[in-house]
C-alpha positions as CSV (number, residue, x, y, z in Angstrom):
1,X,-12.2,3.0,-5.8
2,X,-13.1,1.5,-9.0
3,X,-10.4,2.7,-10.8
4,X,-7.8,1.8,-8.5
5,X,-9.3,-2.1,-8.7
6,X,-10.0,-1.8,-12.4
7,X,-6.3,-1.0,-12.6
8,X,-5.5,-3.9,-10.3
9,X,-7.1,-6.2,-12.7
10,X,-5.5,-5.3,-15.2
11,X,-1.9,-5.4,-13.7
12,X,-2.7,-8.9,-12.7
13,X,-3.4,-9.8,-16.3
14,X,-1.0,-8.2,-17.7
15,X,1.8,-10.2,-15.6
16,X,-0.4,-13.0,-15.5
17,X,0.2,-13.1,-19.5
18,X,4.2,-11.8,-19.4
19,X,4.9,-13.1,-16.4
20,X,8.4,-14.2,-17.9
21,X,9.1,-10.5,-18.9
22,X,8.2,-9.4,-15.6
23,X,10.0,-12.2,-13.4
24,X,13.7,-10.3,-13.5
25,X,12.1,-7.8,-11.9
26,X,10.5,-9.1,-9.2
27,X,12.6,-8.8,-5.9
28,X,13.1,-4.8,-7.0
29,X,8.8,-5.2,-7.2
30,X,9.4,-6.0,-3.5
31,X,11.4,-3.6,-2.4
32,X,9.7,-1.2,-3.4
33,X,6.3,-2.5,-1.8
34,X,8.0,-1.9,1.5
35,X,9.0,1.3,1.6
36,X,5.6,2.2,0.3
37,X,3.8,-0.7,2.7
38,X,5.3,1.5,5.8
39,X,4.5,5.1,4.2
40,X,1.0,4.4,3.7
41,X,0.5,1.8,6.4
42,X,1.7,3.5,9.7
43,X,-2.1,5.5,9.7
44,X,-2.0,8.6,11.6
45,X,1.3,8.1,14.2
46,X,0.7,11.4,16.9
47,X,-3.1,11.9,15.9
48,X,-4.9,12.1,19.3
49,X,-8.2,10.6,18.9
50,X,-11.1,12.5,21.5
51,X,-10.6,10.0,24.1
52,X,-7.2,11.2,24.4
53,X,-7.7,14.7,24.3
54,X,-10.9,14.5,26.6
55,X,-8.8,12.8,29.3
56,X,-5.4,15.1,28.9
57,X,-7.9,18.1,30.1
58,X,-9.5,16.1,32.9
């Protein structure tokens, strides 16, 4: 978990200092957030939690 925010820090510097370099490429930034947004943000679609299952058997 470090790491990852370590490495978020340092993304945001590093287009914080270029962010005229990095501007062009913004919307294609974007769209590829959402593909990834919906991959990782949907969770567990189908997982039965024990609720579930404890009142499928009843």
């Amino acid at each position: 978990m470090v790491l990852i925010m370590l490495f978020v820090i340092g993304i945001f510097y590093v287009v914080r200092e270029h962010f005229a370099h990095a501007s062009p490429y913004l919307p294609y930034l974007i769209l590829l957030i959402c593909p990834l947004m919906h991959f990782f943000g949907h969770g567990q679609h189908g997982s039965k939690t024990k609720i579930d299952r404890d009142e499928k058997e009843k």
